[in-house]
C-alpha positions, 0 to 999 in steps of 0.5 A, spaced: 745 178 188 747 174 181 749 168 185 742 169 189 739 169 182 743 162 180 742 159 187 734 160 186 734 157 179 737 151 180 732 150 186 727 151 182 729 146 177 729 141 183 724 142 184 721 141 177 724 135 176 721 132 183 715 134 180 710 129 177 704 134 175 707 143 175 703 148 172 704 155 172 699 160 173 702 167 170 700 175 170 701 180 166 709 181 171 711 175 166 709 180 160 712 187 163 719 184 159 716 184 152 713 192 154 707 191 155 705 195 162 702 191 167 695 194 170 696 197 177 703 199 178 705 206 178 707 207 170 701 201 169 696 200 163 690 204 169 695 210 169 693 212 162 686 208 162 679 208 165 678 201 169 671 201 166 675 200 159 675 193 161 668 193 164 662 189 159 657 194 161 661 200 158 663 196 152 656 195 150 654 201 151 660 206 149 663 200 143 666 206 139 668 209 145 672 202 147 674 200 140 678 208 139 681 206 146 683 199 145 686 201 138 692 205 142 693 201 147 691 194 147 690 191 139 696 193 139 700 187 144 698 182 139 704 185 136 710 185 142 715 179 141 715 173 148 721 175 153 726 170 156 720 168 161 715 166 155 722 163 152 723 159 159 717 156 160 717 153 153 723 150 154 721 147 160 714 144 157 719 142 151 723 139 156 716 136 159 717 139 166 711 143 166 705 140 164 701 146 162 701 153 163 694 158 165 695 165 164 692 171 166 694 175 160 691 176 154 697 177 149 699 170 146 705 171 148 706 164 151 704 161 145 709 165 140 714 163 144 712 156 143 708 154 148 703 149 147 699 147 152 696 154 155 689 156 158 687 163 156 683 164 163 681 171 161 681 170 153 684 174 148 686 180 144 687 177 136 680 174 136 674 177 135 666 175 135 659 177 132 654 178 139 649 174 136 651 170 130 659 168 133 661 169 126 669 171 127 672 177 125 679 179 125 683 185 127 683 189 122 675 189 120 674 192 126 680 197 126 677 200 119 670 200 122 673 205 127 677 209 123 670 211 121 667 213 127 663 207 127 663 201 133 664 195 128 657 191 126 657 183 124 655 184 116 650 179 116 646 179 122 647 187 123 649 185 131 656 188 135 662 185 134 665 184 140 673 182 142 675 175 145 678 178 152 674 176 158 671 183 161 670 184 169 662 182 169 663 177 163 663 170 166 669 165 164 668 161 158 666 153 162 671 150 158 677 155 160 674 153 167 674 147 166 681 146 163 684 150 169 680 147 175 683 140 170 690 143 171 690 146 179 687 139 181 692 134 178 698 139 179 704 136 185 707 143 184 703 150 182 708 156 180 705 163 180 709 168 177 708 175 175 700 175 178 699 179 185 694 173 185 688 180 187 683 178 180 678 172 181 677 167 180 684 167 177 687 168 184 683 162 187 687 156 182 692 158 188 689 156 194 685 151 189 692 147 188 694 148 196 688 144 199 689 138 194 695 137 197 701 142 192 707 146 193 705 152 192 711 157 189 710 164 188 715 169 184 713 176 183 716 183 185 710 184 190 707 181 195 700 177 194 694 175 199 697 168 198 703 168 200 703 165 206 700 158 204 707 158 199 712 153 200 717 159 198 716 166 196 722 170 191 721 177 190 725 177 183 726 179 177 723 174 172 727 176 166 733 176 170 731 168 173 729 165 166 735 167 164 738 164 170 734 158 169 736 158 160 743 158 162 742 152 167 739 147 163 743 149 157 
């Protein structure tokens, strides 16, 4: 297993260097190494919360509800430390074989590993933002205000504070849009990792990238409804891989 391991490194780093334009689509499989659980599994994030935290119908109209909820379960994963996989990819565009990342995860994670070029495709859980105003607030105004068993509320115009993640029903920022569509279109290689390839329209990068003529490679424990237009499946650990991957570009 371990020579497999280096084998499917050193393949993966052929394949990168071949390559004229490779960006990488992650899911939250690249962050489970930094413990934060990923949605669906077993032991996931939806095994200990409703679905309908994420849902923006339910965080307008239960923001106390939500905020109390995201205090002990997710504003907290702006505290976790990048694994081998975010350290990986880092190097990799330091080293100018990918050329941007697009992520599934709102973390930041990629980019405390040092990451540069990243699309936040379903925003983020360090930012937060007044509904009416725009006016930015930080985790810690919004974290006192709940302790009081108060939904926080913009100081100058009295509106909901809202967080940066993108909920289901939220539209995707244009902008973010724009920089992953940018991204898929000018790629000759698209690498999926850690993404069961399920939530639109992250999911559709994949396909995206295949019609304009890419190698797709997938690399995630389980099987996603992509599979079959990939140039290569690895059903791996990725931690395990990126250290291989560490090593051999060492």
């Amino acid at each position: 297993m371990q020579q497999d391991i280096f084998d499917k490194a050193g393949e993966f780093l052929a394949l990168l260097k071949d390559s004229q334009c490779s960006v990488v689509l992650t899911g939250a499989g690249v962050s489970t190494g930094s413990g934060i659980p990923d949605f669906r599994s077993t032991h996931g994030l939806f095994s200990k919360i409703s679905q309908r935290t994420f849902e923006i119908n339910y965080f307008f109209s239960e923001p106390l509800k939500y905020y109390q909820t995201a205090i002990e379960h997710i504003h907290s994963l702006a505290d976790k430390t990048p694994n081998p996989t975010h350290e990986m990819l880092a190097q990799l565009e330091q080293a100018g074989l990918i050329q941007g990342i697009v992520t599934q995860n709102i973390d930041r994670l990629h980019q405390k590993a040092g990451s540069k070029r990243v699309v936040e495709f379903h925003g983020d859980v360090v930012s937060f933002h007044c509904t009416s105003c725009h006016k930015a607030f930080d985790r810690a105004t919004v974290e006192a205000s709940t302790q009081k068993d108060m939904a926080p509320y913009c100081p100058e115009c009295d509106s909901l504070i809202r967080p940066g993640i993108t909920f289901y029903g939220d539209p995707i920022n244009p902008k973010v849009l724009e920089a992953a569509y940018d991204l898929t279109e000018r790629s000759d290689l698209f690498i999926v990792m850690g993404s069961s390839l399920t939530v639109n329209p992250a999911a559709t990068l994949a396909g995206m990238a295949t019609r304009q003529g890419a190698k797709l490679i997938i690399l995630n424990l389980e099987s996603t409804p992509y599979d079959h237009l990939a140039e290569a499946v690895w059903h791996i650990n990725l931690d395990a891989f990126s250290q291989a991957v560490k090593q051999a570009m060492a």
